[in-house]
VOGU-3710 file (C-alpha; in Angstrom, 3 decimals, decimal comma):
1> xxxxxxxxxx> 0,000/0,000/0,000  2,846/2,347/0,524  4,425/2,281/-3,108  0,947/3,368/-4,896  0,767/6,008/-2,519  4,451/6,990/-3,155  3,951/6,663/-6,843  1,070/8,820/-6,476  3,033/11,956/-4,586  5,314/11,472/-7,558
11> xxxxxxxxxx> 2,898/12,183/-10,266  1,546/14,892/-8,478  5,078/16,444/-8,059  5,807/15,889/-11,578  2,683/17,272/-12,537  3,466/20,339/-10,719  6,949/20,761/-12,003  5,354/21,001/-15,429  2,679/23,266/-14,506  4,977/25,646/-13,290
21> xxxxxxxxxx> 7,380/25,202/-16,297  3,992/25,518/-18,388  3,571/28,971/-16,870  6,782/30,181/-16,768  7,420/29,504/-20,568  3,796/31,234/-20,761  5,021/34,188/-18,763  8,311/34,136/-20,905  6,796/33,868/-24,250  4,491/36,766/-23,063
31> xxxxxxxxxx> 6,902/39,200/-21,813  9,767/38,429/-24,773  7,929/37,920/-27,681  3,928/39,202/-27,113  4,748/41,907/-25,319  7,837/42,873/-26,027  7,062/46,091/-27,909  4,814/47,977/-25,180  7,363/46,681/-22,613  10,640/48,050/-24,635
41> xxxxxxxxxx> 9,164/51,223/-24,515  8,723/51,093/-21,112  12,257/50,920/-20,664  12,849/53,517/-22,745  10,322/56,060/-21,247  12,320/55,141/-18,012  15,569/55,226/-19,509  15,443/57,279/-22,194  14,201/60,823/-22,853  13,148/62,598/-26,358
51> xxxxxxxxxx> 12,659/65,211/-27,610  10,651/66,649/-30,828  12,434/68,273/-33,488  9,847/70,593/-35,151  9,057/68,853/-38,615  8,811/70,669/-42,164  4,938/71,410/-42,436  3,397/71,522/-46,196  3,462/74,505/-48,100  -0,285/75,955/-48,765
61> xxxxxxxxxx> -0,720/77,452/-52,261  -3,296/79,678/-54,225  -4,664/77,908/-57,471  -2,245/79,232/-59,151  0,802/77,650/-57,019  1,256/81,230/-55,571  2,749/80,668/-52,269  0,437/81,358/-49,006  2,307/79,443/-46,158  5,530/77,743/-46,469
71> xxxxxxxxxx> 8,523/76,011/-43,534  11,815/76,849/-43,684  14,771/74,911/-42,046  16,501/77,427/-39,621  19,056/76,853/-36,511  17,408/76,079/-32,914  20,465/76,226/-30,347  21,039/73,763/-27,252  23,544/73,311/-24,583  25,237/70,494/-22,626
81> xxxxxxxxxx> 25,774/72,484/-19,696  28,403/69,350/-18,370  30,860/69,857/-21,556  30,646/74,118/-20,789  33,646/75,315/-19,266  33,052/78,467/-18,156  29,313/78,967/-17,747  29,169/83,099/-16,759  31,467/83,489/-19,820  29,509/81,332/-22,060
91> xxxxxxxxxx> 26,041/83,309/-20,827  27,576/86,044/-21,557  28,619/85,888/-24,783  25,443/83,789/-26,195  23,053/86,170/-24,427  24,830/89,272/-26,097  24,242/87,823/-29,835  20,712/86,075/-29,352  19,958/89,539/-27,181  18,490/87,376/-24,179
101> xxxxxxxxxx> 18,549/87,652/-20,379  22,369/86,674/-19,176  21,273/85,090/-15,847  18,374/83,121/-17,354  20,739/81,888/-19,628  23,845/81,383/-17,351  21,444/79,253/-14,806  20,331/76,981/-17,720  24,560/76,684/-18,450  24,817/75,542/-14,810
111> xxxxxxxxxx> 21,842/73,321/-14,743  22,606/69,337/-13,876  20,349/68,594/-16,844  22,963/66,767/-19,664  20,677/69,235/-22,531  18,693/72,289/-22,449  17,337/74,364/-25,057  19,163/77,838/-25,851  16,849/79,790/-28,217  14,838/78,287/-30,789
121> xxxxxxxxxx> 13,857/78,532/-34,427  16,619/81,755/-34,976  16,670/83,392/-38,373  20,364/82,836/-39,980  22,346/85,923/-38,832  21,705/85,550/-35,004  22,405/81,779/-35,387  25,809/82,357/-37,443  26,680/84,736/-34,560  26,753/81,725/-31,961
131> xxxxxxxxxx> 27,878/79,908/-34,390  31,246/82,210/-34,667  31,638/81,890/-30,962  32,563/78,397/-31,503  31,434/77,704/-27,404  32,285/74,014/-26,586  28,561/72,773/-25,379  26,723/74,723/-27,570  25,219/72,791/-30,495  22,602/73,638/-33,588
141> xxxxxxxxxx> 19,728/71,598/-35,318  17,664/71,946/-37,488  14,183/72,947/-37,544  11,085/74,268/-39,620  9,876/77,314/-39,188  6,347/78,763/-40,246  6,547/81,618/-42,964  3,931/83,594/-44,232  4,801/85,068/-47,094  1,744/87,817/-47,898
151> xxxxxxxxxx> 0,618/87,516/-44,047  -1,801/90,847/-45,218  -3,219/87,879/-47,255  -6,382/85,703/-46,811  -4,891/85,198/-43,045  -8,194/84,104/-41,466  -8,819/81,555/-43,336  -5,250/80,055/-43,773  -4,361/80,300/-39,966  -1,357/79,655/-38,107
161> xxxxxxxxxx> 0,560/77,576/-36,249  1,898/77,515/-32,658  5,551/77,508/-31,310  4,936/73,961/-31,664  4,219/74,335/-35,421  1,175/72,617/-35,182  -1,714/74,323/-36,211  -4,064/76,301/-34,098  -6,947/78,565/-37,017  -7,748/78,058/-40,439
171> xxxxxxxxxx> -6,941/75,448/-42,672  -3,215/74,935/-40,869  -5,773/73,671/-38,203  -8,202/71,742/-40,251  -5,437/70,021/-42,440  -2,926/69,354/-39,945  -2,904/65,537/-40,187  -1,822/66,191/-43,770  0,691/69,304/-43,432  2,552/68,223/-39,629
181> xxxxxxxxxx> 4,803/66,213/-41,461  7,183/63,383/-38,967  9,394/64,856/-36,549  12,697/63,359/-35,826  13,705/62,870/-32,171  16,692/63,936/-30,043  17,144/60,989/-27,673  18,775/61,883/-24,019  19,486/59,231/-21,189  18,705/59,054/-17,923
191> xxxxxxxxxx> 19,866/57,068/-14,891  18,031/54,839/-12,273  17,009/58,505/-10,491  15,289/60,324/-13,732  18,999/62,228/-13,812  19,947/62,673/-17,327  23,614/61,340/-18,025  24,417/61,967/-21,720  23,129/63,154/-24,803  22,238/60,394/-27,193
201> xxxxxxxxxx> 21,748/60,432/-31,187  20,054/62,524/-33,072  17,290/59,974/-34,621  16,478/61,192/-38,552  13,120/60,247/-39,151  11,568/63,298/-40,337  9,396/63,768/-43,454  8,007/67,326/-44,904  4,000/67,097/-44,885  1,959/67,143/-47,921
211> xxxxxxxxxx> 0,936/70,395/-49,445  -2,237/71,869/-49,775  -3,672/74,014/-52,561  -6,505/75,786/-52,148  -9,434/77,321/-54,658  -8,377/80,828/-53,409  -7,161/83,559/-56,113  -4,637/85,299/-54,270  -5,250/88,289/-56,472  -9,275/87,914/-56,090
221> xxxxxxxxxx> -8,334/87,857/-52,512  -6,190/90,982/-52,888  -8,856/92,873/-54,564  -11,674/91,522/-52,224  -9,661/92,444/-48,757  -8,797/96,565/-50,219  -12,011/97,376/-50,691  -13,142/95,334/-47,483  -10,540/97,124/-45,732  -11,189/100,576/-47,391
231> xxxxxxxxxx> -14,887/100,429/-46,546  -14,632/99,332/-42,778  -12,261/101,872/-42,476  -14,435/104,916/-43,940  -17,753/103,654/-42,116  -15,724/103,238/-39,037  -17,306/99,538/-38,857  -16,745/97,157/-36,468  -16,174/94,446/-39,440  -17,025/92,998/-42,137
241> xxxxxxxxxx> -16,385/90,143/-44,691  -16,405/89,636/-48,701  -16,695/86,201/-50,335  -16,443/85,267/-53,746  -17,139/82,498/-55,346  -17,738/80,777/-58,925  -21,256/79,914/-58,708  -21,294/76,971/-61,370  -18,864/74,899/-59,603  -18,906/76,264/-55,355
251> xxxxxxxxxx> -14,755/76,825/-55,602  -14,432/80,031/-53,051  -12,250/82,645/-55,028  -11,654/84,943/-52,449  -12,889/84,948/-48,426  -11,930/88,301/-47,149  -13,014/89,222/-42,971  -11,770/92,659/-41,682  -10,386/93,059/-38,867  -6,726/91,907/-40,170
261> xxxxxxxxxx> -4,285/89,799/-38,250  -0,887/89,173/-38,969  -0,652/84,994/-38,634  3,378/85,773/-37,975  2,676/87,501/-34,777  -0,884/86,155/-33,663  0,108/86,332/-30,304  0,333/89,967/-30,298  -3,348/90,436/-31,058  -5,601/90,919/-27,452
271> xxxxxxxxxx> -8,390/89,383/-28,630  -8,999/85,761/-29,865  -12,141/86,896/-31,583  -9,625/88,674/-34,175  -8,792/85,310/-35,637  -11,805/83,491/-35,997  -12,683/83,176/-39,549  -16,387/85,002/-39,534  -17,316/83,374/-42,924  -17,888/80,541/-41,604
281> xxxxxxxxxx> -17,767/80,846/-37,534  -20,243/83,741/-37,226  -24,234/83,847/-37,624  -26,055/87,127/-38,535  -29,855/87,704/-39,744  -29,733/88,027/-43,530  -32,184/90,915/-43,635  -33,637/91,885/-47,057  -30,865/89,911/-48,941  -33,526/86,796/-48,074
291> xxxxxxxxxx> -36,210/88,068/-50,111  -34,063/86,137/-53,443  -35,326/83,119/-51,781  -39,299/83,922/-50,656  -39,117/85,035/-54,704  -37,603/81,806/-56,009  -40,214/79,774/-53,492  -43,078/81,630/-54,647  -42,404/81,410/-58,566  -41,288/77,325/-58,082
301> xxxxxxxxxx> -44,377/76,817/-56,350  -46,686/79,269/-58,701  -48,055/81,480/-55,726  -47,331/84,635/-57,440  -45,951/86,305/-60,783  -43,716/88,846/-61,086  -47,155/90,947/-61,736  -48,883/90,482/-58,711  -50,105/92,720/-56,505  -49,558/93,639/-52,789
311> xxxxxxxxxx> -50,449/96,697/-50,794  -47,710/97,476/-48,541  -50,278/99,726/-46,119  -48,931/102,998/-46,518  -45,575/101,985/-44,376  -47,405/100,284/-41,614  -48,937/96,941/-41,077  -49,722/94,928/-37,622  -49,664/91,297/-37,210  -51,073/89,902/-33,958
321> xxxxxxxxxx> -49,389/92,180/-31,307  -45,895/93,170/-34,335  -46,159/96,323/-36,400  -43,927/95,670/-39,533  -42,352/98,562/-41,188  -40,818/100,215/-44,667  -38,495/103,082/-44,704  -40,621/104,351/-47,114  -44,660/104,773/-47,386  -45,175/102,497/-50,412
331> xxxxxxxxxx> -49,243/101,790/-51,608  -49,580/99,267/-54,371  -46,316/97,665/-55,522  -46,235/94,452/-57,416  -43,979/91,467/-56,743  -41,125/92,892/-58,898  -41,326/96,311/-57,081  -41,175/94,767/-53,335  -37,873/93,534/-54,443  -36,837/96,630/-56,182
341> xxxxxxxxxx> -37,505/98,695/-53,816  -37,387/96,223/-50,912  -40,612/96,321/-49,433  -40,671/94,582/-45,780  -44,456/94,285/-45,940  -44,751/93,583/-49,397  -42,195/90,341/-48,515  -44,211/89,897/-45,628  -47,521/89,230/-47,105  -46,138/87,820/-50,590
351> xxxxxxxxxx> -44,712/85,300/-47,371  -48,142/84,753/-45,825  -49,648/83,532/-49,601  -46,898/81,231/-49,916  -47,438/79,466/-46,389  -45,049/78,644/-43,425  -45,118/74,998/-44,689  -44,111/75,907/-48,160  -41,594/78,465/-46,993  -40,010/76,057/-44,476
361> xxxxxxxxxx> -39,284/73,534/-47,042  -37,630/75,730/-49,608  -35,993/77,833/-46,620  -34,402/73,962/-45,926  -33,831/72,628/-49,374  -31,353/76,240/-50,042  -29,101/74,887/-47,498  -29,760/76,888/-44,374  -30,025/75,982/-40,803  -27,406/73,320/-41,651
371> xxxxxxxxxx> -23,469/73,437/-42,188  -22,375/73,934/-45,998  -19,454/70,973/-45,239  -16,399/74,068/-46,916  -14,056/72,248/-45,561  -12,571/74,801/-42,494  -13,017/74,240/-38,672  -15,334/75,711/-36,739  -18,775/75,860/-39,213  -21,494/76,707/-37,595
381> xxxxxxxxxx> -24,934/76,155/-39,173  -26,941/78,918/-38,240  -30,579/78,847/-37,257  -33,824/78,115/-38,527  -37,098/77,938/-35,985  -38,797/74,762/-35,970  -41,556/74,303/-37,853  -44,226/73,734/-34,860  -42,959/76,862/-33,361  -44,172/79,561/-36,345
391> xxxxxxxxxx> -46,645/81,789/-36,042  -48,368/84,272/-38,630  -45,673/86,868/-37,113  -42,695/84,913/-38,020  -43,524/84,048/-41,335  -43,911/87,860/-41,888  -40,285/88,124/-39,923  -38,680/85,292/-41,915  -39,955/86,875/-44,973  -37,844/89,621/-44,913
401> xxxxxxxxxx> -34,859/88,102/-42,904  -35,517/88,582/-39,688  -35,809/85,969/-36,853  -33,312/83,417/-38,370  -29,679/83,344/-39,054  -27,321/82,310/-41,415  -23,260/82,183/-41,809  -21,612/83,920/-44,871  -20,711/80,673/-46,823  -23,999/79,670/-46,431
411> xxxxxxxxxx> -25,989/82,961/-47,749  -23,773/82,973/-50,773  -24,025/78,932/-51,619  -27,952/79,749/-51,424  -27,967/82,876/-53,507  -25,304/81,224/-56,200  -27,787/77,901/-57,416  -30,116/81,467/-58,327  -27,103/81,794/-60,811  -26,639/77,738/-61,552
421> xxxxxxxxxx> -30,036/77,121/-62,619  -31,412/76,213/-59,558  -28,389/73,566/-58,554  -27,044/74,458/-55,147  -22,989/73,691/-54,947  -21,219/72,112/-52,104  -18,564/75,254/-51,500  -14,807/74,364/-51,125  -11,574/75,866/-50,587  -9,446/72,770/-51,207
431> xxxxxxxxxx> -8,544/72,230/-54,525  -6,109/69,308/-53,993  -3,464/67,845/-51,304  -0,052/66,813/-52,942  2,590/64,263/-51,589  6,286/65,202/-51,793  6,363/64,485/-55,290  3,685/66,867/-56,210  1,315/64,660/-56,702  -2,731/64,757/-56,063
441> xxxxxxxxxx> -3,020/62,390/-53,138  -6,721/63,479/-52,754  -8,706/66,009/-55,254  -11,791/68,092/-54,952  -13,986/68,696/-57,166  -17,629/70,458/-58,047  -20,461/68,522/-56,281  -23,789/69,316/-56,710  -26,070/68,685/-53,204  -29,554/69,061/-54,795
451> xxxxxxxxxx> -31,841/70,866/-57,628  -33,854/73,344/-55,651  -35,136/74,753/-58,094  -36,220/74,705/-61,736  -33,684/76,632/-64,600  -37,438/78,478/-65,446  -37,461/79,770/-61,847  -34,097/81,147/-62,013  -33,832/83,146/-64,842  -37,582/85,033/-63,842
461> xxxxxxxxxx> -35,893/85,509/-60,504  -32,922/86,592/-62,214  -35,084/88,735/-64,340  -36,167/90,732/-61,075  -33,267/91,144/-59,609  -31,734/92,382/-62,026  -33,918/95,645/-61,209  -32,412/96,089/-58,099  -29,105/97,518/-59,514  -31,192/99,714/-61,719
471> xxxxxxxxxx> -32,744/103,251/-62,186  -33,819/103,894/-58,738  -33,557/100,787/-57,113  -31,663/99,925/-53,936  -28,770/98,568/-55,027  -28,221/100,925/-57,822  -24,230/101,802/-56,637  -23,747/98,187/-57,368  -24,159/98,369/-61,354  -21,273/98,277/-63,246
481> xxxxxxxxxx> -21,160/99,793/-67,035  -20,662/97,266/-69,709  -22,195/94,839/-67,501  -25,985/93,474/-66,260  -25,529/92,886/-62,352  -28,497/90,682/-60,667  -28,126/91,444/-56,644  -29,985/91,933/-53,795  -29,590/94,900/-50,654  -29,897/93,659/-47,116
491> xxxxxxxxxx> -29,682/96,015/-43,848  -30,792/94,085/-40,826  -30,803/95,502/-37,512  -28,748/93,745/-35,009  -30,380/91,604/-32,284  -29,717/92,903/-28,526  -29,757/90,336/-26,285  -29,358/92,263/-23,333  -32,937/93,735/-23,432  -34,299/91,597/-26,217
501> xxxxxxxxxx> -36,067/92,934/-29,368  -33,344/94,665/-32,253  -31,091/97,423/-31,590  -31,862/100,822/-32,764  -28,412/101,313/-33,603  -26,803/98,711/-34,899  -26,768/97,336/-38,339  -25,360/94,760/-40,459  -25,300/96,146/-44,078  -25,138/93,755/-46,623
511> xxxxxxxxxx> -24,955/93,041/-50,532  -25,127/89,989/-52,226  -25,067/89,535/-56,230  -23,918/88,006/-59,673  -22,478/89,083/-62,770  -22,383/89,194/-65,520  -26,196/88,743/-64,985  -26,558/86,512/-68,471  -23,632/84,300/-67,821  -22,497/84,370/-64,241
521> xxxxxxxxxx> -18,484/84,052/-63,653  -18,262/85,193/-60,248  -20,663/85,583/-57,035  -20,162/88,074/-54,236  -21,181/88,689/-50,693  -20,208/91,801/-49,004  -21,277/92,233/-45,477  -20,436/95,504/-43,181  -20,656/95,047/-39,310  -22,008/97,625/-37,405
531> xxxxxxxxxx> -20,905/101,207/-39,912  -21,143/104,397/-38,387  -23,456/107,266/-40,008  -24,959/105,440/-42,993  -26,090/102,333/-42,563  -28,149/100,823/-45,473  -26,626/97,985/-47,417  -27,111/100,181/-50,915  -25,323/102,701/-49,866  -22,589/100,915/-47,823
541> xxxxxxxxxx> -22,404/97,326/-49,270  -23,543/97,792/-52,785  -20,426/100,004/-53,872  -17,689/97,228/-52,394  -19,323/94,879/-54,469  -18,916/97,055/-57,295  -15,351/97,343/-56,806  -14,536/93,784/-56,034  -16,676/92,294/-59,243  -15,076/95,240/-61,668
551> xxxxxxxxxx> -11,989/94,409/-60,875  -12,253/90,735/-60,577  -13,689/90,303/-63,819  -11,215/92,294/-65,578  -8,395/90,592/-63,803  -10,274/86,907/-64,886  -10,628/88,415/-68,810  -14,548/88,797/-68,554  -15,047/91,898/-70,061  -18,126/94,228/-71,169
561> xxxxxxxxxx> -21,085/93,526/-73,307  -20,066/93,984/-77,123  -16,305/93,254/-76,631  -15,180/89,675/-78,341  -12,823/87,666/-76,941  -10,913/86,767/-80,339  -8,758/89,087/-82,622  -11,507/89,348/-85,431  -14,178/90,250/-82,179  -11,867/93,007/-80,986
571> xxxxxxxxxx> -10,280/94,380/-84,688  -13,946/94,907/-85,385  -14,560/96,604/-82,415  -12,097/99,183/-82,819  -11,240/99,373/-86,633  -14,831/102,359/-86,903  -13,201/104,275/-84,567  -12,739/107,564/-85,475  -8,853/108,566/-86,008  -7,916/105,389/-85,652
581> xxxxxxxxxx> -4,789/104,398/-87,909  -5,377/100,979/-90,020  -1,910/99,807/-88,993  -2,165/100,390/-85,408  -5,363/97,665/-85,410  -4,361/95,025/-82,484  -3,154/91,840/-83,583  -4,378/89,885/-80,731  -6,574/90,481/-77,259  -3,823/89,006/-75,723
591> xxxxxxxxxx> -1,028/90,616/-76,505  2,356/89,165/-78,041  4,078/91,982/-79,871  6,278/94,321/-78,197  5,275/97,785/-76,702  5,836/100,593/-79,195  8,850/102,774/-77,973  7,606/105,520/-79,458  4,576/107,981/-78,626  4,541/109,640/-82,054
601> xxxxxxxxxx> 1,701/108,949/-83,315  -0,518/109,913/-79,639  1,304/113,155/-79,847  -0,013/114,690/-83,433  -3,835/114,859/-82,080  -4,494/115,134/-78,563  -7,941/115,159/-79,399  -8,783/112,283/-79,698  -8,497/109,287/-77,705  -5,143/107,084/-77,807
611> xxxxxxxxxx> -4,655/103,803/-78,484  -3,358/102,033/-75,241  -3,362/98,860/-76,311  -0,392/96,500/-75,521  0,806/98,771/-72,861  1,627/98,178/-69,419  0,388/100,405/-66,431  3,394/102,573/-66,377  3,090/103,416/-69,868  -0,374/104,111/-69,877
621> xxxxxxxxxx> -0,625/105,984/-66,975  2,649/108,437/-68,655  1,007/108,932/-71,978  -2,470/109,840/-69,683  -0,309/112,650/-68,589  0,811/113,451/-72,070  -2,871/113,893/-73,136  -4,291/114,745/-69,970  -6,775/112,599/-69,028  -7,513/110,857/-65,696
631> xxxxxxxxxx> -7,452/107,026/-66,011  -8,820/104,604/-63,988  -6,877/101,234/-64,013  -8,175/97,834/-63,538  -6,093/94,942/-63,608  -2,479/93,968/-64,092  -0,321/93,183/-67,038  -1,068/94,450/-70,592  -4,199/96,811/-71,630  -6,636/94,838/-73,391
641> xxxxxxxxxx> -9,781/96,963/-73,558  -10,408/100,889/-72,977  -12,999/103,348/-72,382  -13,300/105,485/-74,481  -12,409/103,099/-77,526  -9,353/104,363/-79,439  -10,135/107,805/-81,735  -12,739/108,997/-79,620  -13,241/112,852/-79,112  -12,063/113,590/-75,749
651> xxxxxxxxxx> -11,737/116,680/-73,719  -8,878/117,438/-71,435  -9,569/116,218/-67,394  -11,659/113,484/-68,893  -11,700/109,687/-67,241  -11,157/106,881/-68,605  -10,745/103,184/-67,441  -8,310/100,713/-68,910  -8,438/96,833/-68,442  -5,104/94,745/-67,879
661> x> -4,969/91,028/-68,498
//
């Protein structure tokens, strides 16, 4: 009986053995081959310590590959305070060429730490100063650096970055998973205690991030932040913003906001308001520029004609316990007139035949109350009251634009499928995101989110407001000569939340239009926060957009009714002229030949216009003297088209314009 029992304690020994030997190979394979990854770097966080070199971000271009925001490698400076000899010498000489406290710096040289940082991210003459003091402990690497090139340029919406170099506004913030690029790491190590002992290797594992170009014209964006700038500045606004944008395809040309910031020193600025890009961050009440969109609803649904209609009550008209208003005391107007002559009770009971359910949809299916999907951080969507929660008084209010809100994007991708034939455009400021190599890694392209409307509906809506910019109506400072603008005024009084109801005081004083009317290339926005004195959006608004679409479409080579765009078009145009010489007849609308040296032939008859064709601005502008006439330029590059066409009688002090392409 003994040996069985012996044999058994055996067993159950061995077994035991090999259940521990089980678990310990367990544990082993485990630790050295399962885990062995998480628990290396472990030992390194304990052992090891690293720090970030500051990658080369992408570069962010206009369409045109015009620069925006590009890195540059420049010197940041450390020290190995155990290799310094002399620390107070050393402070003192590296403080006197980086122009930096002496005793922050000297403390720092006598620190126990094996690496500190000196100064970082130096341009190349402070860094070749250290450099010349050849200090043993003092060592360079290389870093990117964040460069704005035209920081007066489009800065809201391209951003900027933080000491960090990653980015913070704009699309450096949106994109930065494609433009942060891979740092490479400085590795330190440290000692049982967390002291660091020695500087390791410099680990090169760093890649430049991929570039983004954007839809932005940097010279649309030029000419759209002047006259932003020029405007807040005379009205002594508290802002404002212009957006342009091609309306057949939603690529944003230009997205101008006003105050400026300078993305190179955004730290300077008090206020973190300053950078937000109000496009796209900021809600305001549309105001009359919302009447476009009552009009396209009622025609699409066949509520009213152009023909109808309404009387506006003299300037007055209560709704349950509201008293709408006009600024002036209009009787009878039809539908064509309200919009003319923007009529808030006119809009207001043109809403009431349409129908809260009606205006609801189409107020949804033109995109607002929900994001636009640009592409930038920060969208908001603006608001739209529930349907359940309208009453007779806020279809009158929504009518005219009041009692809802809307972003900038947003009004302007709603007004633009007017000019698309009714197809509303997904907007976007990313044209395409390269790799290293330059090539498209992701494109962008036109997307269409929904017909709202039929091609019908938006050329009779077209047709009406087109009589805004005319004889008498409000937006008459926005027509341009040559040219049939379609637009719409807006001046809505500012909410104040303090005491509820609208300010007396403040204003938001908008335009919003097309042109050319027929054929739209380009779609504007101009909004002006808060202006001092005058306040309506035809008189304050209205002339910006003006400015921006002249210019704009001269720079993009749209020019006036009756000009042709080929040779034959353009000889034709000019060979009737009177005094014109046969041989001086342009070749081309784009010019090839060389500019004439001589001004012989301008100088036998100054009475008559010259022929400035294939000139640049300088010369132009010298042979305007010659003559004396004042001349209005618009453009860049070589004169292309004139006004007054060449040979025409003109007196001395006249003005004339000349186009550059």
């Amino acid at each position: 009986m003994i040996i069985p029992y012996l044999k058994f304690r055996v067993i159950i020994i061995l077994l035991s053995f090999v259940s521990i030997f089980i678990i310990i190979f367990a544990k082993t394979v485990e630790l050295q081959v399962l885990e062995r990854d998480k628990l290396k770097a472990k030992a390194d966080n304990q052992h090891l310590k690293t720090m970030n070199i500051i990658p080369m971000r992408g570069s962010i271009y206009d369409r045109e590959m015009k620069e925006l925001a590009v890195s540059m490698e420049v010197d940041s400076i450390y020290a190995q305070p155990f290799r310094i000899d002399d620390a107070g010498k050393s402070a003192n000489l590296v403080a006197a060429a980086l122009s930096i406290d002496r005793k922050e710096l000297e403390s720092k040289f006598t620190s126990k730490k094996s690496f500190v940082w000196v100064k970082r991210q130096l341009d190349f003459a402070k860094a070749e100063k250290v450099r010349k003091l050849n200090i043993q402990g003092i060592g360079f690497v290389k870093e990117g650096k964040r460069f704005y090139p035209n920081p007066q340029v489009a800065s809201h919406l391209i951003g900027f970055v933080g000491v960090d170099s990653k980015g913070l506004e704009g699309v450096e913030l949106g994109y930065e998973e494609y433009m942060a690029g891979t740092s490479s790491r400085l590795i330190r190590e440290r000692d049982a205690l967390g002291n660091e002992i020695s500087l390791g290797s410099l680990r090169q594992e760093s890649s430049k991030g991929s570039d983004i170009v954007l839809t932005i014209d940097k010279t649309i964006q030029y000419i759209a932040e002047k006259e932003l700038f020029k405007v807040v500045a005379n009205s002594q606004a508290k802002g404002g913003m212009v957006i342009v944008m091609a309306p057949r395809t939603g690529e944003i040309l230009a997205m101008a906001n006003a105050p400026h910031f300078n993305p190179d020193i955004f730290f300077e600025y008090k206020s973190p308001n300053i950078w937000r890009n109000k496009a796209t961050t900021d809600a305001f009440e549309p105001g009359s520029t919302f009447k476009v969109f009552l009009l396209a609803a009622l025609f699409e649904e066949g509520a009213a004609r152009a023909d109808d209609l309404f009387f506006c009550e003299n300037g007055h008209y209560s709704v349950a316990d509201r008293t709408f208003h006009d600024v002036k005391k209009f009787g009878w107007l039809n539908l064509t007139q309200i919009i003319k002559y923007s009529s808030n009770i006119g809009a207001a009971k043109a809403g009431d035949r349409l129908g809260k359910e009606r205006l609801y949809r189409y107020i949804k299916d033109f995109g607002f109350g929900a994001k636009t999907g640009v592409g930038l951080p920060g969208e908001v969507g603006g608001s739209v009251p529930l349907l359940k929660e309208w009453s007779k008084v806020t279809i009158g209010n929504i009518s005219f634009g009041q009692g809802m809100s809307t972003t900038g994007i947003q009004l302007l991708s709603a007004f633009s499928a007017i000019a698309n034939n009714g197809y509303l455009m997904r907007p976007y400021v990313i044209k395409r995101i390269l790799n290293g190599k330059g090539d498209a890694i992701e494109e962008f392209r036109p997307s269409v989110i929904r017909k709202v409307i039929s091609e019908e509906t938006a050329r009779r809506v077209t047709n009406v407001i087109r009589e805004v910019t005319k004889t008498d109506g409000t937006g008459v400072r926005a027509a341009i000569d040559g040219f049939e603008v379609a637009g719409k005024t807006g001046t809505a009084q500012k909410p104040d939340f303090s005491v509820g109801g609208y300010s007396s005081d403040k204003y938001v004083s908008s335009f919003i239009g097309f042109a050319p009317a027929d054929n739209p290339e380009i779609a504007i926005l101009v909004v002006v926060d808060e202006p001092s004195g005058e306040f309506y959006g035809g008189a304050i608004a209205a002339p910006v957009f003006k400015e921006v679409a002249t210019q704009s479409l001269a720079y993009l080579g749209v020019f006036p009714r009756g000009m042709g765009t080929t040779a034959q078009d353009w000889n034709t145009r000019v060979k009737g002229a009177v005094g014109y010489p046969k041989d001086r007849i342009a070749k081309s609308l784009y010019i090839t030949q060389k500019e004439p040296d001589s001004l012989d032939w301008e100088r036998k008859d100054f009475s008559h216009m010259p022929d400035f064709s294939a000139r640049t601005v300088r010369s132009v502008l010298r042979l305007a003297r010659e003559v004396q006439i004042e001349v209005r330029i618009l453009g860049s590059g070589k004169a292309v088209y004139q006004k007054p066409l060449p040979g025409e009688k003109i007196n001395h002090g006249q003005a004339a314009e000349v186009w550059f392409k």
